[in-house]
PASEBA-1860 file (N, C-alpha, C; in nm, 3 decimals):
! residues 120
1> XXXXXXXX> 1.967/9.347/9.178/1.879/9.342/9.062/1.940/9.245/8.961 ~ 1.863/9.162/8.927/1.924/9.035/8.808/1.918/9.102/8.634 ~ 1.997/9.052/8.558/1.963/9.092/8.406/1.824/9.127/8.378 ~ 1.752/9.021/8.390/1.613/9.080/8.330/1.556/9.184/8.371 ~ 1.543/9.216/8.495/1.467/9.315/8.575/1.581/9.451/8.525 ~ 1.725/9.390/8.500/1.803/9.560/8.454/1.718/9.605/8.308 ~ 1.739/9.493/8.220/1.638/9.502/8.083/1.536/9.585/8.117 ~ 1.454/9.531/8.124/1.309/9.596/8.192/1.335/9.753/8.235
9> XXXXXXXX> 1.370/9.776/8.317/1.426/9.838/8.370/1.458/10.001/8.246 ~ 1.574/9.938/8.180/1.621/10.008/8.104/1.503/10.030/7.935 ~ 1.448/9.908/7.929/1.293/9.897/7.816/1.188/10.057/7.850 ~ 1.196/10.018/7.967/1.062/10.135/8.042/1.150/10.270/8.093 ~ 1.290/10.259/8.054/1.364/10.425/8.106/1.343/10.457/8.249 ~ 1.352/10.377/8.331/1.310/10.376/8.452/1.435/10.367/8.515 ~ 1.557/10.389/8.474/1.699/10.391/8.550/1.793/10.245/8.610 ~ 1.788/10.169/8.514/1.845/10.059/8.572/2.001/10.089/8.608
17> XXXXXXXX> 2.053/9.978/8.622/2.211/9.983/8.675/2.326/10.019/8.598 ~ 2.292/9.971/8.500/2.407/9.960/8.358/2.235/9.964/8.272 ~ 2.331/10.016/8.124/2.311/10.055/8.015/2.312/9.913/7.989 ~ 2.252/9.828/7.916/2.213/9.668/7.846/2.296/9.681/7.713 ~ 2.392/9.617/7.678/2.425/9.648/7.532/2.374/9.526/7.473 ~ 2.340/9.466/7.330/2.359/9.348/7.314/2.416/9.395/7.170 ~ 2.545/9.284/7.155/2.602/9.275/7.054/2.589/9.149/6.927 ~ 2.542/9.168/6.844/2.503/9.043/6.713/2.593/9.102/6.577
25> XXXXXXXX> 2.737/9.034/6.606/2.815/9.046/6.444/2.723/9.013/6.325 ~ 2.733/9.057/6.240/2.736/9.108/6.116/2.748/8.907/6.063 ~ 2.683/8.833/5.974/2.700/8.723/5.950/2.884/8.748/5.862 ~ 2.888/8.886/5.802/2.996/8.869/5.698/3.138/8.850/5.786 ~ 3.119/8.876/5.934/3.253/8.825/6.015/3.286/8.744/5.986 ~ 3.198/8.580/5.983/3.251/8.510/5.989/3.327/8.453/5.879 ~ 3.269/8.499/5.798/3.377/8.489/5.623/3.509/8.525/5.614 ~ 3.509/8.621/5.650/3.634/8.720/5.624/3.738/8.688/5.746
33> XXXXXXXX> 3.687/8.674/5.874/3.797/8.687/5.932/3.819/8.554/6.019 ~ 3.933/8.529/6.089/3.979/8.381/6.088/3.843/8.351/6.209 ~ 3.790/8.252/6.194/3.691/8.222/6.319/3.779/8.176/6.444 ~ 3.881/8.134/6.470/3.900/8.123/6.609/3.958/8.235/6.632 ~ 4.017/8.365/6.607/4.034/8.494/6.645/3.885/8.529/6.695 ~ 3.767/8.509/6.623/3.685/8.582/6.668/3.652/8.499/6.779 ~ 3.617/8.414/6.787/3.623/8.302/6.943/3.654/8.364/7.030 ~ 3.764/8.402/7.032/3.886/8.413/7.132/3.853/8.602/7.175
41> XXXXXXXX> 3.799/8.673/7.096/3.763/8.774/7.075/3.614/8.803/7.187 ~ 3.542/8.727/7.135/3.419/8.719/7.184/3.406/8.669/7.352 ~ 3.493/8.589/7.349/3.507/8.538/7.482/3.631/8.629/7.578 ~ 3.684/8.710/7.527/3.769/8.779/7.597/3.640/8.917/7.649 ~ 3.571/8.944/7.557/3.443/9.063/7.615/3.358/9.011/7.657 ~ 3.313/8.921/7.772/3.150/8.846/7.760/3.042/8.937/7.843 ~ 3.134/9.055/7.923/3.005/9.184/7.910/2.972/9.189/7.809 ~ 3.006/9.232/7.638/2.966/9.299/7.581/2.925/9.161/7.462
49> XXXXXXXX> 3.014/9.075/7.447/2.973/9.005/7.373/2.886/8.872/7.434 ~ 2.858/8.857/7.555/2.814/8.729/7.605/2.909/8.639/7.579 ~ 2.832/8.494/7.688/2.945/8.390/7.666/2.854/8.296/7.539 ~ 2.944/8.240/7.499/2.948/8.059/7.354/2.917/8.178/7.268 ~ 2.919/8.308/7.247/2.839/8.409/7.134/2.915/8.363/6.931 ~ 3.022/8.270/6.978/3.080/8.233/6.838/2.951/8.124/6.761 ~ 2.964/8.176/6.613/2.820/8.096/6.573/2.903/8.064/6.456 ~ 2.944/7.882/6.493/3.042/7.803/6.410/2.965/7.793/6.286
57> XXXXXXXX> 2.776/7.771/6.293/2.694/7.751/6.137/2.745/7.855/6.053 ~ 2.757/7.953/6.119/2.778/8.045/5.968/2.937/8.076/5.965 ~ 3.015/8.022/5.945/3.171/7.994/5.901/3.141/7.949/5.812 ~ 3.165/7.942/5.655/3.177/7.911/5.516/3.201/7.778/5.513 ~ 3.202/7.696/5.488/3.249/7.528/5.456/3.361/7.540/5.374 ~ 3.373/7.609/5.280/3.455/7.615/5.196/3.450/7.764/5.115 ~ 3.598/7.777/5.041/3.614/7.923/5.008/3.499/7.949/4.881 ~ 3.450/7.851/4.822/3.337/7.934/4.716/3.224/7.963/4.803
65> XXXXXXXX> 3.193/7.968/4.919/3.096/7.944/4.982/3.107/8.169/5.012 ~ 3.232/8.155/5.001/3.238/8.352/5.047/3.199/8.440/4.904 ~ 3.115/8.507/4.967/3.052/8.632/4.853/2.971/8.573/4.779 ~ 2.897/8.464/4.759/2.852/8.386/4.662/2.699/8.477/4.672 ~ 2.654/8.476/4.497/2.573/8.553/4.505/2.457/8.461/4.527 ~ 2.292/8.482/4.609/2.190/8.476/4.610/2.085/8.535/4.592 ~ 1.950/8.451/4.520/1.867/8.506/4.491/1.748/8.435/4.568 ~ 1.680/8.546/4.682/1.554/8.470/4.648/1.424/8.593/4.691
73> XXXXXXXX> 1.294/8.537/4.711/1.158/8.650/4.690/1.133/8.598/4.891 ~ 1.086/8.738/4.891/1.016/8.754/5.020/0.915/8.750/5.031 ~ 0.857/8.739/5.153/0.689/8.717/5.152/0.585/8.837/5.100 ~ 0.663/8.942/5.059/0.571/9.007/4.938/0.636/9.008/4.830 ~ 0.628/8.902/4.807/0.679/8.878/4.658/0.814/8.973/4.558 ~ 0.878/9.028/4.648/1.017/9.075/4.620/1.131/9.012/4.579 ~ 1.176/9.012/4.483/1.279/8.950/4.437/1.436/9.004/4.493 ~ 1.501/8.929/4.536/1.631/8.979/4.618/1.762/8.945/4.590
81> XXXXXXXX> 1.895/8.998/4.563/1.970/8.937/4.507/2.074/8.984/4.667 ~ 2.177/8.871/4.678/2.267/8.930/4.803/2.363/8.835/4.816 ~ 2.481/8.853/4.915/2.560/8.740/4.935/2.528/8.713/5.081 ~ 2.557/8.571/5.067/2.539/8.468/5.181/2.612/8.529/5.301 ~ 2.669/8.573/5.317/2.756/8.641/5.426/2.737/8.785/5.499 ~ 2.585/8.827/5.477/2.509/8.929/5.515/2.528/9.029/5.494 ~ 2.623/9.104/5.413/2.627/9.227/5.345/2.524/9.313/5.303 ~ 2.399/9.232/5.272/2.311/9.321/5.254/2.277/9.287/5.101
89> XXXXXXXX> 2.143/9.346/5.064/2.110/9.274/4.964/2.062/9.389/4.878 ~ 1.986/9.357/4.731/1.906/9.465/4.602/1.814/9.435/4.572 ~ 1.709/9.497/4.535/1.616/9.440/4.463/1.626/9.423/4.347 ~ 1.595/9.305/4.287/1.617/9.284/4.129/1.469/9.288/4.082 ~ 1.332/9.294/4.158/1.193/9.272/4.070/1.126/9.347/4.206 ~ 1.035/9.354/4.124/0.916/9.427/4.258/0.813/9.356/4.178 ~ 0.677/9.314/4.302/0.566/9.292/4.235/0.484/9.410/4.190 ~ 0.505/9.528/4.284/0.461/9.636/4.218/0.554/9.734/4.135
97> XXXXXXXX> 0.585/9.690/4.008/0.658/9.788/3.896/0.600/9.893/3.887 ~ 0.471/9.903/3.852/0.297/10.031/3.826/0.240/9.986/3.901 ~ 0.171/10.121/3.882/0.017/10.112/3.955/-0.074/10.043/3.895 ~ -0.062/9.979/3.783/-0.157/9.864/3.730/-0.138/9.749/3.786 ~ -0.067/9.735/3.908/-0.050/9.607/3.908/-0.112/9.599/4.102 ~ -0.150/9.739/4.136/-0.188/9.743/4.268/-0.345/9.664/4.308 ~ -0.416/9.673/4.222/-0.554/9.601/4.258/-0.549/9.421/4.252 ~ -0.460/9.385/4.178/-0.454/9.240/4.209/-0.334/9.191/4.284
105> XXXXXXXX> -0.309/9.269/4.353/-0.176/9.272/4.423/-0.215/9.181/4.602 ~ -0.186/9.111/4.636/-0.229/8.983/4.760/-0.107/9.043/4.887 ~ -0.169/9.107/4.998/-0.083/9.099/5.073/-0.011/8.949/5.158 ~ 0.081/8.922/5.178/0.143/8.825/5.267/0.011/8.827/5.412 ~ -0.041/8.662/5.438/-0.068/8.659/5.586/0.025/8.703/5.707 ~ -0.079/8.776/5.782/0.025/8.796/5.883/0.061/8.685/5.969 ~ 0.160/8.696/6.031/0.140/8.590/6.149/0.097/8.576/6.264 ~ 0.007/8.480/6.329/-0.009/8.456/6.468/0.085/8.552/6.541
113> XXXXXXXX> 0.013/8.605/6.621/0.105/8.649/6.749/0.022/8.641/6.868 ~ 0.067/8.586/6.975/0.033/8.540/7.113/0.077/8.687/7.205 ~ 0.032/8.780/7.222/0.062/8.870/7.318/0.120/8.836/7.435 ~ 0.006/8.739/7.499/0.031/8.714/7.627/0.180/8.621/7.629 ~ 0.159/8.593/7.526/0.318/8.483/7.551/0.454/8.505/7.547 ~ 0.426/8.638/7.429/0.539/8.740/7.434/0.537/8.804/7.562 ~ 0.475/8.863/7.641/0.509/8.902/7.757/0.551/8.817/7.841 ~ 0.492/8.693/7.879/0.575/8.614/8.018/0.731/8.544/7.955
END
């Protein structure tokens, strides 16, 4: 049985071979801790972490680049404050403060989605 068909497999509880883990660090790894440890880390587990899984874009360029605060609004108009290094973020505004503000309130378009394309 190949990966996908174990996926599948394990998607539908149908008893595949192994348990599928997939592992995606936290963006704030790469800030904090030395990036070629984690390299070397990642590639020593490539059951669990896969192989090339080191993601050199998000290593800081430089040290003001760690914890730095950001702000920006989501597609419902949420205002967000957080650091660049994925910790997690606050809300600083809502478009809905009251309920006076629910009748002119615009949901976000959804997006296209192709069913069929997501499946093959």
């Amino acid at each position: 049985m190949d990966q996908r068909e174990n996926k599948l497999r394990a998607f539908r509880f149908e008893y595949p071979e192994h348990i599928p883990v997939f592992f995606y660090p936290n963006e704030s790894v790469f800030s904090h801790y030395d990036p070629h440890a984690l390299e070397e880390l990642f590639e020593s587990h490539p059951i669990i972490a896969g192989k090339n899984r080191m993601r050199w874009e998000l290593v800081p360029k430089s040290p003001e680049d760690i914890d730095r605060e950001y702000m920006f609004y989501d597609e419902f108009g949420v205002k967000w404050k957080y650091n660049r290094d994925g910790m997690g973020g606050a809300v600083q505004e809502h478009p809905l403060e009251d309920f006076s503000k629910i009748p002119d309130y615009v949901l976000p378009q959804i997006p296209e989605f192709d069913l069929e394309a997501e499946r093959a």
